[in-house]
C-alpha positions in Angstrom: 111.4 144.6 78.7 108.1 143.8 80.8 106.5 146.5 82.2 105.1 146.2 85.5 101.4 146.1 84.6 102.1 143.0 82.4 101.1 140.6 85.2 99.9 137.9 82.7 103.3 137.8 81.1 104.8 138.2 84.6 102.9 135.0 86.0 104.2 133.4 82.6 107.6 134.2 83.6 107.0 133.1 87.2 105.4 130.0 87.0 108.5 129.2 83.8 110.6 129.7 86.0 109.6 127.6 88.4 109.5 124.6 85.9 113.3 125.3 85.2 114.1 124.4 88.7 111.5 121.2 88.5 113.5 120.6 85.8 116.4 120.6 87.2 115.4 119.0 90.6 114.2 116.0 88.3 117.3 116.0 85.7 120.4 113.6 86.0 122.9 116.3 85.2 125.0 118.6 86.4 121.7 120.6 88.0 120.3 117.6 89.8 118.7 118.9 93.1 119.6 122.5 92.2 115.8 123.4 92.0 116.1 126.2 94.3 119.5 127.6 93.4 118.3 127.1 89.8 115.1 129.7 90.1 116.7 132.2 92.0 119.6 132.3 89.8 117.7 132.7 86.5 115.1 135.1 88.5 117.9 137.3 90.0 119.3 137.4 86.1 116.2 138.3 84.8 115.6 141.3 87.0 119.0 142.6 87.2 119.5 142.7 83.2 115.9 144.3 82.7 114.2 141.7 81.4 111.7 141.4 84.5 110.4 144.3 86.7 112.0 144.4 90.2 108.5 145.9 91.1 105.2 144.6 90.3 101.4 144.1 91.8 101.8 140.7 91.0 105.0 140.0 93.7 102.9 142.1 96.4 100.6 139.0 95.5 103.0 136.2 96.3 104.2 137.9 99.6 101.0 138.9 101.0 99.1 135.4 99.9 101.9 132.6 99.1 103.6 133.2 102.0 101.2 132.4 104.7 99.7 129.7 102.5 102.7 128.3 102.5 103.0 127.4 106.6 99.6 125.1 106.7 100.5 123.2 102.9 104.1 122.2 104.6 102.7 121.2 108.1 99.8 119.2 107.2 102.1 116.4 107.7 103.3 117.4 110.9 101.8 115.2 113.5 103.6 115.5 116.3 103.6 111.9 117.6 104.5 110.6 114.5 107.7 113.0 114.5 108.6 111.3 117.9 108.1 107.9 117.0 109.6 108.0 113.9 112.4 111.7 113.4 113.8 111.7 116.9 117.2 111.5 115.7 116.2 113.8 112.4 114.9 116.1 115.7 118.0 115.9 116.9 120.2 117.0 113.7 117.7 120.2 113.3 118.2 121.0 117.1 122.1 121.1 116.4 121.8 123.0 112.9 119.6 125.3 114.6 122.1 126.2 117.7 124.6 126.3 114.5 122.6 129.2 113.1 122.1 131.0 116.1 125.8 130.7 117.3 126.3 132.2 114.1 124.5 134.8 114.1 125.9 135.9 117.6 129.1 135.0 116.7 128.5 137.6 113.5 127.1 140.1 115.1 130.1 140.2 117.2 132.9 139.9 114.8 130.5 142.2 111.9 128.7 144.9 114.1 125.8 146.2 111.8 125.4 150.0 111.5 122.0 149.9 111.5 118.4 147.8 112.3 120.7 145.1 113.6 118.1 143.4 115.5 115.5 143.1 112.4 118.9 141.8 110.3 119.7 139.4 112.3 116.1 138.2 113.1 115.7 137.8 109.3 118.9 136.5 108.3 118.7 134.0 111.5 115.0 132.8 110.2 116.2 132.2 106.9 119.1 130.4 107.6 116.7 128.1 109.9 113.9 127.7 107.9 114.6 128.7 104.4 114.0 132.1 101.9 109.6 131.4 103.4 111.3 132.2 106.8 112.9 135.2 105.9 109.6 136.5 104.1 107.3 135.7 106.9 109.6 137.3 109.8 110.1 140.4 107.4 106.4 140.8 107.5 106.1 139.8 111.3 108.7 142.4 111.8 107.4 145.6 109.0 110.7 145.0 107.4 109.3 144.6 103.8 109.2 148.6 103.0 112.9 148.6 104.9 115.4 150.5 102.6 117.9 147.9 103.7 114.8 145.0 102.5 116.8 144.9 99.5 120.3 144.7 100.1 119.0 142.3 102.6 117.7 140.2 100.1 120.4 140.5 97.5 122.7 139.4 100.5 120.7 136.5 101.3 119.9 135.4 97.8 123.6 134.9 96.8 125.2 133.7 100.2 122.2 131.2 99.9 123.5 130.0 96.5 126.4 129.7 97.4 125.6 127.6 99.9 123.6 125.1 98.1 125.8 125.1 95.4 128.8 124.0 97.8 127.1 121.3 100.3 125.3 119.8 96.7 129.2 120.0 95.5 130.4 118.4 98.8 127.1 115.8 98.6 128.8 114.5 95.3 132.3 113.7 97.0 132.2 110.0 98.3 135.2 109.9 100.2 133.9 112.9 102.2 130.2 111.5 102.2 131.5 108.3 103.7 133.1 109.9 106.4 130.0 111.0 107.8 127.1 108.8 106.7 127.4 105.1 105.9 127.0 103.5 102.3 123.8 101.3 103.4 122.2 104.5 105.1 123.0 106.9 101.3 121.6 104.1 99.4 118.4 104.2 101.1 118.0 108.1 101.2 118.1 108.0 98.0 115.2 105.0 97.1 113.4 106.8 99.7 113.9 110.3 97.8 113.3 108.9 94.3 110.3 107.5 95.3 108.2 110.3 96.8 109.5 112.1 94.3 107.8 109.8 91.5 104.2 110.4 93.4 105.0 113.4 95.1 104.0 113.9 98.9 101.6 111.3 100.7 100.0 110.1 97.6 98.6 111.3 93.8 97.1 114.3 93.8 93.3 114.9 92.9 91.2 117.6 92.0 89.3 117.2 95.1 92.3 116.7 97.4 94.2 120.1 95.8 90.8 122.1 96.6 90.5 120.8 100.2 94.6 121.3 100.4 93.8 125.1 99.3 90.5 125.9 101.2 91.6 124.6 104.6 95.2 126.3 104.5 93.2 129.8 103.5 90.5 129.0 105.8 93.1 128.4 108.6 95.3 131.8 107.4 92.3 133.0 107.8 91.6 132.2 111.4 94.8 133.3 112.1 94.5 136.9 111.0 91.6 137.5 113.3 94.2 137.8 116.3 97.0 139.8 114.4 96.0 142.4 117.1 97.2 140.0 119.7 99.5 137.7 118.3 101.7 137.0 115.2 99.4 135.5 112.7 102.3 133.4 111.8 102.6 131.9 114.9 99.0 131.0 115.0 99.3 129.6 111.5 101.6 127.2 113.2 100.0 126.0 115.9 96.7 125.6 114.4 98.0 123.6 111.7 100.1 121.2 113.9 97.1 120.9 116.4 94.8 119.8 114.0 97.2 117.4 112.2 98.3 115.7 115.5 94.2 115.8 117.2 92.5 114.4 113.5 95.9 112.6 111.6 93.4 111.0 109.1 93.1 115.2 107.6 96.4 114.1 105.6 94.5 111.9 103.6 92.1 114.6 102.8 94.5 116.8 101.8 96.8 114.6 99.6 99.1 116.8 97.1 99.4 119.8 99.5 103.3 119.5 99.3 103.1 119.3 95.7 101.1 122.5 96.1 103.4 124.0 98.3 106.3 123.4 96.0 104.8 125.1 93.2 104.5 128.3 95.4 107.4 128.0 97.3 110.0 127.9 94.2 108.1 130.7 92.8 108.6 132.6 95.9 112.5 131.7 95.3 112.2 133.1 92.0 110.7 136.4 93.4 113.4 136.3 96.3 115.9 136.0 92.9 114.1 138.8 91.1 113.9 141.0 94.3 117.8 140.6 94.3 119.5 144.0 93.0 123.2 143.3 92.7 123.1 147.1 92.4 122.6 147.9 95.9 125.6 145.8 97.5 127.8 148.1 95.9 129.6 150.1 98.6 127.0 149.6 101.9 125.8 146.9 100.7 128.8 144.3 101.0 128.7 144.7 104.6 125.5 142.1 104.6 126.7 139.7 102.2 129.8 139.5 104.8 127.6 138.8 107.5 125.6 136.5 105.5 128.5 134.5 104.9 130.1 134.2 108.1 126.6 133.2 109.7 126.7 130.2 107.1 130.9 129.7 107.9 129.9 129.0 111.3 126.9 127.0 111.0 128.3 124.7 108.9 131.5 124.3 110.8 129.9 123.7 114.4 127.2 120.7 112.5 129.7 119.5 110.7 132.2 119.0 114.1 128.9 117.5 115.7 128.1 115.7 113.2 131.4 114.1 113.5 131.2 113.6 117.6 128.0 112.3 117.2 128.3 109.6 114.5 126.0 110.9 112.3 
């Protein structure tokens, strides 16, 4: 129903989107902290029923200048030493779900041999299963995937395996007696003060004019930077470790750019929303299916191996 060269009504529908899953992140329903699941449900609906283009100046927008925007607003709190002090054992957990992830891909790759660009695949699928859909993006681009004919499947794959997903460990979340087994009531009590109160001021403090300008200019000015050596290195990478250095050398920069994970919200859950609209069910007919097998044993065998060291572990 919205042509292509719509873009106002296309950033309409984008940014409403979005809102749905604030909504939902923020409701006490049956939707609570389904933000993400939320937007690339309605977005994937949207496309696939003809409401929304699958194809549009506007999304070559979001990948091209979200995307890497995205890596400096997230890691502006990343100072390394107060990760030490303070996440070790958080370290820890993300060290064993990423070995999960990449037993699992290994382990699918073996058990679901991919016809074709298996390497890219499972790069891609591996990244987004580590860092979330903004993984899967970024490596695409790192890797000229976007263009891909299999991009899409790819996408459709990863969009409802990763539904899925969040729609079975928020599920399993809810389930005390399973909960309890695993974390202790003092320690779930106190997750969730902790979550309900950055969530009432969002990240680091309120947000200012000032502070959402700084936020902006310094994570262009540092994608930027990073572009200048895409000859030599992955922009992304640089992106990274340009960002963490300068958190960790100068930590009082967070204060300067307070609101930059409210920022990065807003983009990244319209980036799930074009990830949901990218999605064409049509594809995974016939070829297709193939992915959202892999997909899902990737995920079967991450989730078993943290949950059984979870268990050893005591956490």
């Amino acid at each position: 129903m919205i042509n292509s060269d719509q873009e106002f009504l296309i950033w309409a529908c984008l940014f409403a989107i979005a809102a749905l899953g604030f909504i939902g992140d923020r409701s006490g329903g049956p939707i609570r902290n389904f933000g993400p699941a939320v937007v690339m449900v309605v977005g994937m609906a949207a496309s696939n029923l003809g409401v929304l283009p699958q194809q549009s100046p506007s999304y070559t927008a979001v990948w091209n200048l979200f995307i890497p925007m995205l890596i400096p607003l997230f890691l502006f709190a990343a100072d390394l030493r107060e990760i030490w002090v303070e996440a070790r054992r958080l370290l820890l957990v993300f060290v064993i779900a990423v070995t999960g992830t990449l037993v699992g891909v290994f382990g699918a790759l073996w058990l679901i041999p991919l016809p074709e660009e298996a390497g890219r695949l499972s790069a891609v699928f591996g990244a987004t299963y580590i860092g979330g859909s903004s993984n899967f993006a970024a490596v695409a681009n790192a890797l000229d995937f976007q263009s891909h004919p299999l991009m899409a499947p790819a996408l459709a794959a990863d969009a409802i395996i990763s539904v899925t997903y969040l729609l079975v460990l928020i599920t399993l979340s809810g389930m005390p007696r399973l909960v309890g087994r695993f974390v202790p009531h003092h320690e779930r009590k106190a997750s969730r003060d902790d979550t309900e109160a950055a969530s009432s001021v969002g990240e680091g403090g309120v947000i200012s004019p000032l502070s959402a300008t700084i936020a902006l200019a310094l994570s262009a000015l540092i994608c930027g930077l990073s572009e200048m050596f895409s000859n030599v290195i992955d922009p992304i990478l640089v992106t990274t470790v340009i960002t963490v250095a300068l958190v960790t050398s100068f930590p009082s920069v967070k204060q300067k750019v307070v609101g930059h994970y409210d920022i990065g919200l807003v983009m990244i859950y319209i980036m799930f929303t074009l990830i949901g609209i990218s999605s064409d069910l049509g594809v995974l007919i016939g070829s297709g299916l193939y992915l959202v097998l892999f997909c899902a044993t990737i995920v079967f065998i991450h989730f078993t191996l943290v949950m059984v060291a979870a268990k050893l572990l005591g956490f």
